[in-house]
N, C-alpha and C positions, 0 to 999 in steps of 0.2 A: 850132365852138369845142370842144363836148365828144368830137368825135373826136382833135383833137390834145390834148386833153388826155389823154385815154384810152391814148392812144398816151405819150404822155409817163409815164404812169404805170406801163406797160408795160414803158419801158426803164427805170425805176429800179430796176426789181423783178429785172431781168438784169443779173447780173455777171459778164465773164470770170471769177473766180474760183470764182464757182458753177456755170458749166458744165463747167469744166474738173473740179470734183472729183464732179457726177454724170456724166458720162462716164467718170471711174474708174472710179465704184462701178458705172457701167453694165456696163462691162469686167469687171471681177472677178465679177458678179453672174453674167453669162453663162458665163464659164471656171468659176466654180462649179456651176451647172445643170449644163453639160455635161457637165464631169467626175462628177457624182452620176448621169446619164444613164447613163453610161459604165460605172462601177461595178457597176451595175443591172445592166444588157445584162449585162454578162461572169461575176456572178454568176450570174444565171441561165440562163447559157451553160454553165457548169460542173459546178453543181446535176447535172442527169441525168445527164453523164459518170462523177461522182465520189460513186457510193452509197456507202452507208457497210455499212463491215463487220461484219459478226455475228460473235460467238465461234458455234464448231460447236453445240454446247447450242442455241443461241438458233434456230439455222438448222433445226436439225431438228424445232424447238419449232414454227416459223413452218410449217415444211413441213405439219405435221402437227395443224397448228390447223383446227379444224373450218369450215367457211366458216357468216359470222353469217346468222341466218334476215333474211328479206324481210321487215319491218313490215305487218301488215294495213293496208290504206286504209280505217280504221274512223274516222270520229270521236271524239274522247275528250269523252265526257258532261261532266265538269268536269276544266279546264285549270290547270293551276297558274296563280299569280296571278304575272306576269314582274318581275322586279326593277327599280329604276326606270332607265330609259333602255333598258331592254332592245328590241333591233328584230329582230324573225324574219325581214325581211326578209337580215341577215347568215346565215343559216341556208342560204337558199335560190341563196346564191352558189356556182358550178363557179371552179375555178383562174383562169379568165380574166377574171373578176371578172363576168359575166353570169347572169342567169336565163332558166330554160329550161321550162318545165311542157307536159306532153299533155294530155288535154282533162280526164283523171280527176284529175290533181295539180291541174290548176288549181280546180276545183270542190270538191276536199277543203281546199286549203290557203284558197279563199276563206271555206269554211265554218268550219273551225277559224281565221282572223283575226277573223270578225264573229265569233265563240263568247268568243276571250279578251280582246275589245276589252268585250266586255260586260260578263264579269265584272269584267274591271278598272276598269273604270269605277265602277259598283256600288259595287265594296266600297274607294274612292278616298274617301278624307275630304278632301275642299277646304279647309284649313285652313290657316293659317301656312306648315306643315312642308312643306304641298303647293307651294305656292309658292317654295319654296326650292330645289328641287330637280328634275330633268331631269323637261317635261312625258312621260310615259309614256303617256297616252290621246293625247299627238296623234300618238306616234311610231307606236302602236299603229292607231289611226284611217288615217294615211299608209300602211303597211302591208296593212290594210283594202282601202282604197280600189285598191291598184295590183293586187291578185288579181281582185277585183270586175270592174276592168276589163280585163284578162285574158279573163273568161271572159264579160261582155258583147259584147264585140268579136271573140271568138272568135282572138285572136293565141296560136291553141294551136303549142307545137312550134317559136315561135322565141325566137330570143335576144335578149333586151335586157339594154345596159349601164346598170343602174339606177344617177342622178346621187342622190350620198349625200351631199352638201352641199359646204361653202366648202373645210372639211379635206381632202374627196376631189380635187375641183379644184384644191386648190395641189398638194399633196403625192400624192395618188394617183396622178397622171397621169406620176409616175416613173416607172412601170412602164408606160405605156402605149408609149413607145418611139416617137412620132411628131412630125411639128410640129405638132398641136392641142398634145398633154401639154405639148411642152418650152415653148410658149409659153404655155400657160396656169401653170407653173410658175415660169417666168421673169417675168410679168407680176404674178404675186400676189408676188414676192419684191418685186419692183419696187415694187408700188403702196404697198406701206410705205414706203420712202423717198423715193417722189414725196407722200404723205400729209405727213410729217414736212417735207417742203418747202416742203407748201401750208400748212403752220401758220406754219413762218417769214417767211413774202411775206404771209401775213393780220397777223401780229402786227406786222409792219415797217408796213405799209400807215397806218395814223396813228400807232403807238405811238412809232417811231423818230424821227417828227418831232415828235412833241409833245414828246418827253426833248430833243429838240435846239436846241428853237427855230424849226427852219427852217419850221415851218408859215405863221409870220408873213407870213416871203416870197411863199410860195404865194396865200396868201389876199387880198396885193394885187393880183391880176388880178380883172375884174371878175367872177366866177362866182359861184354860188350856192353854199352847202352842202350840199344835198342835192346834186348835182351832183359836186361832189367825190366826196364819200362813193359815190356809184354807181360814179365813173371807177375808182376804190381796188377796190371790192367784183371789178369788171368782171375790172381788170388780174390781181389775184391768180387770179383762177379760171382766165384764159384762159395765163397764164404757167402753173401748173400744170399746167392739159390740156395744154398744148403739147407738155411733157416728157413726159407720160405718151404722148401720142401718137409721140415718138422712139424713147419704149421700146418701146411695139407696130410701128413698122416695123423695129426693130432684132431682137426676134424674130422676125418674120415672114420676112426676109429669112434668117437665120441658120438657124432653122429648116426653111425651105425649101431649104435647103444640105445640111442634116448631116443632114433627118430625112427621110420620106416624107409626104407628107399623107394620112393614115388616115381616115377618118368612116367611125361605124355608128349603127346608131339607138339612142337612149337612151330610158329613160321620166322620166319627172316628174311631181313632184306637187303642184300648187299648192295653198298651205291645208291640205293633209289632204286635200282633198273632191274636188278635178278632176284625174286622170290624165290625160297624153296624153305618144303620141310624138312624137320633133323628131330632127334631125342633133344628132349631139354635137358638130357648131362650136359650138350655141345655148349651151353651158357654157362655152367662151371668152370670148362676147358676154357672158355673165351677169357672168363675169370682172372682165372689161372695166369695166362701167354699175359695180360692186359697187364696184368702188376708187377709180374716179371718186366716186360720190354719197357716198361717204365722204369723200375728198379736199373734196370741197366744202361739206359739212356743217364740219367742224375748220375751215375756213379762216375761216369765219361766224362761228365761236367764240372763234378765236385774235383777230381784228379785233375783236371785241365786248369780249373782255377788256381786251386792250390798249387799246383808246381809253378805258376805264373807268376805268381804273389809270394813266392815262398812259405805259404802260412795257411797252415791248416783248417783255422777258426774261419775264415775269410773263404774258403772252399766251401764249409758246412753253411755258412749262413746265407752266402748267397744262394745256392742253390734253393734253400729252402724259402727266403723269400720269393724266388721266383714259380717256384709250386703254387704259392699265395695267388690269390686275386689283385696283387698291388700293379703289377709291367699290366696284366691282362685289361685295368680300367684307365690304365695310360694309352696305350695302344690300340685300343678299340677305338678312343677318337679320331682316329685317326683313320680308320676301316684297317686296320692289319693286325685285326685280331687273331683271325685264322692262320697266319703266320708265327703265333706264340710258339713255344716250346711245350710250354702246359698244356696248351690245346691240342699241339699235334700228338704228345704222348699217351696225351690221355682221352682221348676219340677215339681212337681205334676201333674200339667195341661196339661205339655206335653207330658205325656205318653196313653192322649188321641186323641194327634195329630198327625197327618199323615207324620211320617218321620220328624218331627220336630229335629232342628238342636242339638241335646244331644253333650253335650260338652266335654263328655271323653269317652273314651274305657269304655263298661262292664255298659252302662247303665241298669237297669234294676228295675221296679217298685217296686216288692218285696224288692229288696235288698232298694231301698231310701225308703220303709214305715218302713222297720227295722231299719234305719239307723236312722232315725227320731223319731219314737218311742222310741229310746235307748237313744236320745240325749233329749226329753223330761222327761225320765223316772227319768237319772240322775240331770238334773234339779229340777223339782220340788223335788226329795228325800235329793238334796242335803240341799235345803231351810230349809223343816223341820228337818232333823236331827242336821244343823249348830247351826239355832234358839233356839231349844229344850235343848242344851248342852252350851250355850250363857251365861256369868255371867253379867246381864247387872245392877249391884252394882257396 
């Protein structure tokens, strides 16, 4: 019984109408990718053909410039204190967005990250102001950590593509020029409008029929209420994967057409505290889990509201103002930013990434999977218990 109903709730939530205009946007979304692909490629096709000309003055200025001396490998006894979000790990990037150190860079540059990790720690007042603003000792700490492991490991002399967070995975991977980038680009564009999807199949899921009446109907078969409410929760989540999953063989395939498949080794950094290498598919997969547990979280939300409210339209729109920057520039004055719902869904990925930009004081992984967990936990409980206690005579 609650497989056909499961199933039944499944096809309510699919409309020809709905597939037809995300296959649109699926369509558009990919001739946009590739054209911004395309773009990339040919500018910087062009770039080394097309130097730029000097007036004569400038030329013989250039000629005749003295070549800069070589920096001693000295440590500097005290470090400036780095501005907040600052990451030296941008420093240490060559053109092709890698780092590269010998055995003496890497033991200088590990020594001066633990030198300015300290001071800036130090002289860090934990205050208010701190919490408002981009953590700089964890970006610094991440930073730390991936020299460290450098020169424990002794990975002197080659090149790693350091993974710099969610930003570098959507949009960085422009420049990469292969099907990881173009699908990891195409898929993060996507998972916003599969997101935005899954709030409307949560918010429809009781909201549309409690405004309509037709619940009544439903409730004459002999099932339970919690029952329902699971079949509703089930339908929405497995109807949104579904799409998301057309999206990813739709890159995949397309991808594998137009691109080449590229892998090289990346580094990462969990926490701040455990570096290690992987294939840079694993920033795909990260991709991938990141838009999804997002997706699923809003659709917990959307369903929780609307059955509260009776009303579907009120489910869809809160949620999605709260994806918005609007709670996150309320609540940062306050330092409880990192508390967000937004922040906590949508960080994940960056506490795999190297110094990645974390937007408040007190970042920390455990604390956003608790933060997250607690804020799904009340969600869905809140659904079934509202539902359950519901006169809907």
């Amino acid at each position: 019984m609650f497989k056909k109903l499961y199933l039944w709730e499944i096809k309510k939530m699919i409309s020809l109408k709905g597939i037809i205009v995300l296959a649109i946007i699926a369509v558009l979304a990919l001739l946009l990718i590739n054209a911004m692909f395309n773009i990339t490629m040919e500018f910087e096709t062009m770039m080394p053909d097309e130097g730029i000309e000097l007036p004569g003055d400038m030329e013989d200025e250039e000629a005749h410039e003295e070549p800069l001396e070589e920096p001693e490998d000295e440590l500097p006894s005290k470090p400036d204190i780095p501005f907040f979000g600052y990451n030296p790990m941008y420093d240490s990037l060559d053109e092709e967005g890698n780092i590269q150190f010998s055995e003496a860079e890497a033991r200088i540059a590990s020594a001066v990250a633990e030198t300015i990790y300290k001071e800036t720690k130090e002289n860090t007042v934990k205050d208010k102001y701190y919490y408002r603003l981009p953590d700089t000792i964890y970006i610094l700490k991440s930073a730390k950590t991936v020299f460290k492991y450098i020169v424990e490991t002794k990975k002197f002399d080659t090149p790693f593509r350091p993974f710099l967070g969610a930003a570098d995975s959507a949009f960085g991977s422009l420049t990469s020029k292969t099907m990881q980038g173009f699908m990891s680009t195409y898929l993060s564009l996507m998972g916003t409008v599969i997101l935005y999807y899954g709030i409307v199949c949560g918010a429809g899921a009781y909201g549309k029929e409690i405004k309509k009446g037709t619940l009544k109907l439903v409730m004459i078969r002999p099932i339970s209420r919690n029952k329902l409410t699971l079949a509703k929760l089930l339908a929405a989540l497995t109807v949104a994967t579904a799409f998301y999953v057309g999206a990813i063989a739709i890159a995949f395939v397309y991808g594998a057409i137009a691109y080449k498949s590229v892998t090289f080794v990346s580094i990462f950094v969990f926490n701040a505290t455990k570096a290690f290498t992987a294939s840079s598919n694993l920033i795909l997969l990260m991709t991938i889990l990141s838009v999804l547990i997002q997706t699923w979280v809003y659709i917990t939300l959307a369903m929780a509201i609307s059955t509260a409210a009776k009303n579907n339209v009120l489910g869809i729109v809160i949620p999605i103002i709260i994806t918005s920057s609007i709670p996150m520039v309320i609540l940062m004055q306050f330092g409880l930013g990192r508390f967000l719902l937004s922040y906590s869904a949508g960080t994940l990925i960056d506490y795999f990434a190297i110094g990645s930009t974390m937007l408040y004081g007190g970042s920390n992984f455990w604390l956003n999977l608790a933060v997250l967990v607690s804020y799904v936990t009340i969600f869905v409980s809140s659904v079934f218990i509202i539902f359950k206690k519901r006169d809907i005579a």
